[in-house]
FINU-469158 format. One line per 5 residues: their letters; for each residue x, y, z of C-alpha. Coordinates in nm, 4 decimals. Layout:
REM residues N
a	X,Y,Z; ...
***
This chain:
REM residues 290
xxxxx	4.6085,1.2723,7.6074; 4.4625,1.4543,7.3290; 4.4040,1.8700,7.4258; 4.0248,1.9967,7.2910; 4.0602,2.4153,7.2348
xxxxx	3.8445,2.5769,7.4791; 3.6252,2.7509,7.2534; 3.5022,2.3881,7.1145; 3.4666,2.3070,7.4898; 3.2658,2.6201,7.4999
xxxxx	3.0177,2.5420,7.2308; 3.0191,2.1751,7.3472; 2.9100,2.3227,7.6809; 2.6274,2.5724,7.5168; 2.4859,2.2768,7.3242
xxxxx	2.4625,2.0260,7.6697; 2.2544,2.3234,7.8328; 2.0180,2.4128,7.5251; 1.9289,2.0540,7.5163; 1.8522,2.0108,7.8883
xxxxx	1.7006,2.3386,7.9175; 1.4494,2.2714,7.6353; 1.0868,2.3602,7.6527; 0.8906,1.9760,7.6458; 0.6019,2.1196,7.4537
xxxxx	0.1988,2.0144,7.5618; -0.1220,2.0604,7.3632; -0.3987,2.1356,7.5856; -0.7665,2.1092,7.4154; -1.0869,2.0636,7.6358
xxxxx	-1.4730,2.1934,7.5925; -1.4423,2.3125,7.9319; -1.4601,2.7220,7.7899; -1.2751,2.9938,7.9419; -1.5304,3.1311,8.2116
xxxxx	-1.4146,2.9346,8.5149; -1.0965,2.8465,8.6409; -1.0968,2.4661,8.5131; -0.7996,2.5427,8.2795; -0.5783,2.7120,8.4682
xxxxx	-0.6151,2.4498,8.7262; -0.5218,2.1946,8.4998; -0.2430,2.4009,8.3422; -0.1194,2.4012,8.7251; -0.1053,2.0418,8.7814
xxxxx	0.0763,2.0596,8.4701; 0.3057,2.2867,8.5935; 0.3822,2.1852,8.9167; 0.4946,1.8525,8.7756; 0.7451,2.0375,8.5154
xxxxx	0.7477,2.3733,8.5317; 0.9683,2.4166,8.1923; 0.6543,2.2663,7.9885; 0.5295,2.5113,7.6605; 0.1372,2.4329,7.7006
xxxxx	-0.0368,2.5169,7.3524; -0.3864,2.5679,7.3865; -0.5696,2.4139,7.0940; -0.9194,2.5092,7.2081; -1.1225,2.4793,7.5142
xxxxx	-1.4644,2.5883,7.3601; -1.4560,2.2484,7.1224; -1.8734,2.1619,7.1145; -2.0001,2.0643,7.4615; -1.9586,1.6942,7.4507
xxxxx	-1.8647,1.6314,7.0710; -1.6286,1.3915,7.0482; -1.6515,1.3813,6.6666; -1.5614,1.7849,6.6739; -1.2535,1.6633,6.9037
xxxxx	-1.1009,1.3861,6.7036; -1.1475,1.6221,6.3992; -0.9341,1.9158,6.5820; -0.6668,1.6554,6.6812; -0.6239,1.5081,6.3400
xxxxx	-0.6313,1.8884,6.2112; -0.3498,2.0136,6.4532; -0.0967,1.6894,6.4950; 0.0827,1.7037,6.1476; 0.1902,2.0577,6.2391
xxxxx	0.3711,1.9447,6.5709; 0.7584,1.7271,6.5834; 0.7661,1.4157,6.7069; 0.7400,1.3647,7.0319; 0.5225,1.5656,7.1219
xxxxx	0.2120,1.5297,7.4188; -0.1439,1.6584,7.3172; -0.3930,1.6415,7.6452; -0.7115,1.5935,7.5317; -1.0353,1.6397,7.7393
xxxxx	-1.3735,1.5859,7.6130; -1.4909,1.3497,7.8034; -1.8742,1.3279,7.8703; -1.8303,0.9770,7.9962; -1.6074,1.1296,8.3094
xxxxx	-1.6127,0.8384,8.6104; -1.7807,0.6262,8.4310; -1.6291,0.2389,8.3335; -1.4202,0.4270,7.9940; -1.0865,0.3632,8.0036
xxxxx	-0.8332,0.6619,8.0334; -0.5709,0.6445,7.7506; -0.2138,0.6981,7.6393; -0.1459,0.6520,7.2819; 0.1941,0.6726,7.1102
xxxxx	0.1620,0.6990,6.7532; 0.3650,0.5540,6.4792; 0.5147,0.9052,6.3715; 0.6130,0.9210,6.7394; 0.3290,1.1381,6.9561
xxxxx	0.1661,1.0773,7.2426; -0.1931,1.1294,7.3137; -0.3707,1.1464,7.6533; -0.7294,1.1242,7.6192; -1.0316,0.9250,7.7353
xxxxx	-1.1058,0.6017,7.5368; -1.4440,0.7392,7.3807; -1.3275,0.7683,7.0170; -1.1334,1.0869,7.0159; -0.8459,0.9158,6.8772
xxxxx	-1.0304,0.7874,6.5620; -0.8945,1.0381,6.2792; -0.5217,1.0656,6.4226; -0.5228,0.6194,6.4189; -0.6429,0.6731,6.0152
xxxxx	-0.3770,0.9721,5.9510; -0.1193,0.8322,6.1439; -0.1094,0.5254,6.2743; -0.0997,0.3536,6.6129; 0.2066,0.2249,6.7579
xxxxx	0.1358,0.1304,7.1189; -0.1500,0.2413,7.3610; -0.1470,0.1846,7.7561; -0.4288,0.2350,7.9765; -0.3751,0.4557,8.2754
xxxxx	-0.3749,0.2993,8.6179; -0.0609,0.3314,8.7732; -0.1984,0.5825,9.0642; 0.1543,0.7072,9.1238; 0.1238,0.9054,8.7373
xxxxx	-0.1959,1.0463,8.9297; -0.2945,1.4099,9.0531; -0.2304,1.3227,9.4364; -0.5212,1.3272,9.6958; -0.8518,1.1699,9.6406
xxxxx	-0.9571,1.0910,9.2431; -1.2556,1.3093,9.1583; -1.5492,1.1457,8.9665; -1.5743,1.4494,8.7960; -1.2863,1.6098,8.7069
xxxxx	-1.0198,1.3625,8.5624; -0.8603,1.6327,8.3363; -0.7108,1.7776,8.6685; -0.6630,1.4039,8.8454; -0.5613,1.2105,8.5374
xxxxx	-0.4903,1.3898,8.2143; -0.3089,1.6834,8.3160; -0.0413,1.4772,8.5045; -0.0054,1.1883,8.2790; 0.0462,1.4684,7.9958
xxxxx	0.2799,1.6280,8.1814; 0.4795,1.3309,8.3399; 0.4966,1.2503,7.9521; 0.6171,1.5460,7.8301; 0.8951,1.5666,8.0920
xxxxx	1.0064,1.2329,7.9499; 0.8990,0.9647,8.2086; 0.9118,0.6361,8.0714; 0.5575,0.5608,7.9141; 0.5118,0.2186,7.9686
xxxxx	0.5209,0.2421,8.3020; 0.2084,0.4326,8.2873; -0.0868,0.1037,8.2800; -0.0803,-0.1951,8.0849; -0.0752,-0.2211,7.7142
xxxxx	-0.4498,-0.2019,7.5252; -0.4463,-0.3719,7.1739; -0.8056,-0.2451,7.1069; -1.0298,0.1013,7.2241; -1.3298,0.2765,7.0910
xxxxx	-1.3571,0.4420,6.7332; -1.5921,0.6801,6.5996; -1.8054,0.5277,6.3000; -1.7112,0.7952,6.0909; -1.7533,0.6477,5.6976
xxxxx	-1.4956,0.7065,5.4796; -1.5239,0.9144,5.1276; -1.6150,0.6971,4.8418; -1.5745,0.7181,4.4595; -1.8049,0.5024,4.2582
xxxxx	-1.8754,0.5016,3.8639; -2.1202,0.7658,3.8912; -2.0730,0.9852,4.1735; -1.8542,1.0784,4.5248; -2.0578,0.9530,4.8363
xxxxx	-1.9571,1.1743,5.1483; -2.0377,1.2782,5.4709; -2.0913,1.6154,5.6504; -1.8271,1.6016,5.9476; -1.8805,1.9255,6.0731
xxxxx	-1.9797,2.2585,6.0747; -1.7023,2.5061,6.0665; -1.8556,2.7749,6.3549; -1.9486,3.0503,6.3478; -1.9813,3.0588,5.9694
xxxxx	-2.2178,2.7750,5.8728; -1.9790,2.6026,5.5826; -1.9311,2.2643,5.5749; -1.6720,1.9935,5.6896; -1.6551,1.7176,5.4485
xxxxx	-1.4270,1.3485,5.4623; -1.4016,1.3795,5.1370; -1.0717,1.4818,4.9621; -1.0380,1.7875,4.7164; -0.8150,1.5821,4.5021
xxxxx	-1.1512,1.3796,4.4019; -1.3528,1.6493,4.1805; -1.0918,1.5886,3.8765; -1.1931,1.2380,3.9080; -1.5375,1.3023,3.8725
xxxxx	-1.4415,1.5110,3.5808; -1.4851,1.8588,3.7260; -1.2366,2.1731,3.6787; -1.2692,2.4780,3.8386; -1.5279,2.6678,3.6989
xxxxx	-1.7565,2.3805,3.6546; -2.1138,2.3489,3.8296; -2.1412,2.0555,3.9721; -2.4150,1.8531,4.0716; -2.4879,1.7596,4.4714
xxxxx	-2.7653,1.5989,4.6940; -2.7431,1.6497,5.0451; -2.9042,1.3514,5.2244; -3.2769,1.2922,5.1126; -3.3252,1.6835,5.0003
xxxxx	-3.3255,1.8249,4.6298; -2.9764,1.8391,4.4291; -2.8521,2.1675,4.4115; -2.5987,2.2816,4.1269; -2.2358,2.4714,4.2695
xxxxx	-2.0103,2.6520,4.1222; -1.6758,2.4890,4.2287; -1.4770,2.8428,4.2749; -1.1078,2.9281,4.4735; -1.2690,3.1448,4.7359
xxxxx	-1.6389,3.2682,4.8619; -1.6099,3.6543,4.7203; -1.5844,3.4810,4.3490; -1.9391,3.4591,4.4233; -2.2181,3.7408,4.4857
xxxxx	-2.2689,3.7812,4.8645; -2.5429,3.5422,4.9611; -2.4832,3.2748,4.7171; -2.3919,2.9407,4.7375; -2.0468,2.7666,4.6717
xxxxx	-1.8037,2.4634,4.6158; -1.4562,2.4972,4.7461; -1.1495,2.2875,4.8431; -1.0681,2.4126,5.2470; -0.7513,2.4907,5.3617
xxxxx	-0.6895,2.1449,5.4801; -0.7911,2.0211,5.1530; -1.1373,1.8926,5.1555; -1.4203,1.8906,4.9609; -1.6210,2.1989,5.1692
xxxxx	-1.9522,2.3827,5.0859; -2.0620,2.7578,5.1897; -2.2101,2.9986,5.1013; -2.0203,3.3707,5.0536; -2.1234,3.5611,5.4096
xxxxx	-2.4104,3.3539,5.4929; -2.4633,2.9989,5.6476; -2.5155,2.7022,5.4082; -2.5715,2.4741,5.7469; -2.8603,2.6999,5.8349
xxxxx	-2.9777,2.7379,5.4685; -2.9794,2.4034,5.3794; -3.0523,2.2479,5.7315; -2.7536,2.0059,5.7376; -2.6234,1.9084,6.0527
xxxxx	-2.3242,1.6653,6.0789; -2.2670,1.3107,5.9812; -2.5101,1.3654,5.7303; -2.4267,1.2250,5.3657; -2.4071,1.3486,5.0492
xxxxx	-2.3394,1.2724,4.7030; -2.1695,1.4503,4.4497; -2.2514,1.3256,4.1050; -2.0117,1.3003,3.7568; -1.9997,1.5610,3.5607
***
């Protein structure tokens, strides 16, 4: 029989523990807020079901009730977390109602646990869905009686964390080939101008969230520098300086930027273009040639 040297036993011995005694990481976002204890009762369920789990908070002051604001943060945060990992998502203003309770496993390999009310729109464009499973297998259920009300303690935080501790996911519900998606309308380039849409408003600072890709203003002939040329739904067209940053403008004036994600954004430099302009999201907007 062939004799391994103990240090390589050693090491092989250091590696078997570091694996098992990983950290499962969790991303937790809600609208709950921080002034009750909501959260930490969630993050207890959690807990109590695997008590190695790395919970990330992603927010839990998302808009009261905005879905759109939701799917926007999930699609923002994913591409910065590995494979495999579980995001808990709870804005859910449809809680006890007939909506379906979700688990979807994407095709880069994460898992999402979220109500089926649309939140899951931008992460299916970005990334793909491989499988998704409704939840109704009561034993991957916060035991006791199933609140009406509070299904991110009962349903998401468990079914998260069963996840994350590596529990076999189809045994979760049955498989779902279709759920809800946001109508959110896609950027689009014509002959004569970009045709976007407002998808939020970046708080507290008033700039604007566009779908529309930074990559786009050299197609519509711009450079930075330019002034270009945009109409925000039915109002007046206003001319922008396309600049890197909002001090390359006085203080108080308006601006064109690409955001750090990328995307076409507006502002103005310490002031509130959403409040100046009286934009609110999902509004359109055109951006002409130069």
């Amino acid at each position: 029989m062939r004799r391994v040297c103990p240090s390589v036993l050693l090491v092989m011995l250091w590696v078997a523990t570091s694996a098992s005694a990983a950290e499962p990481t969790l991303v937790f976002m809600t609208d709950f807020g921080q002034r009750d204890d909501s959260v930490a009762i969630c993050k207890g369920v959690m807990l109590g079901l695997e008590p190695r789990l790395r919970i990330i908070d992603l927010s839990h002051d998302v808009e009261p009730f905005s879905v759109l604001d939701g799917a926007r943060f999930l699609a923002g945060t994913a591409p910065y977390y590995p494979e495999g990992t579980v995001f808990v998502s709870v804005i859910d203003p449809g809680v006890g109602s007939t909506r379906k309770a979700l688990v979807v496993k994407t095709k880069r390999g994460q898992f999402f646990v979220l109500p089926d009310n649309g939140l899951i729109t931008l992460v299916e464009r970005q990334q793909g869905v491989a499988e998704a499973r409704v939840i109704t297998h009561r034993d991957w259920l916060h035991g006791g009686a199933l609140s009406s009300t509070f299904h991110g303690r009962d349903v998401f935080a468990p079914v998260g964390a069963r996840l994350a501790r590596g529990d076999d996911f189809t045994q979760v519900g049955p498989p779902v080939t279709d759920w809800v998606r946001l109508e959110i309308p896609e950027a689009r380039l014509t002959d004569t101008a970009l045709q976007g849409t407002v998808l939020a408003i970046e708080h507290p600072y008033g700039n604007l969230v566009t779908n529309a890709d930074g990559a786009l203003l050299a197609k519509l002939g711009y450079q930075r520098g330019d002034t270009a040329k945009v109409t925000f739904g039915k109002g007046r067209e206003l001319r922008l300086p396309w600049v890197s940053t909002f001090s390359d403008v006085p203080v108080g004036k308006p601006l064109l930027y690409v955001d750090s994600r990328g995307r076409i954004a507006f502002a103005i430099n310490q002031g509130s273009f959403a409040q100046a302009q009286g934009i609110r999201p999902l509004m359109p907007f055109v951006l002409r040639h130069k």
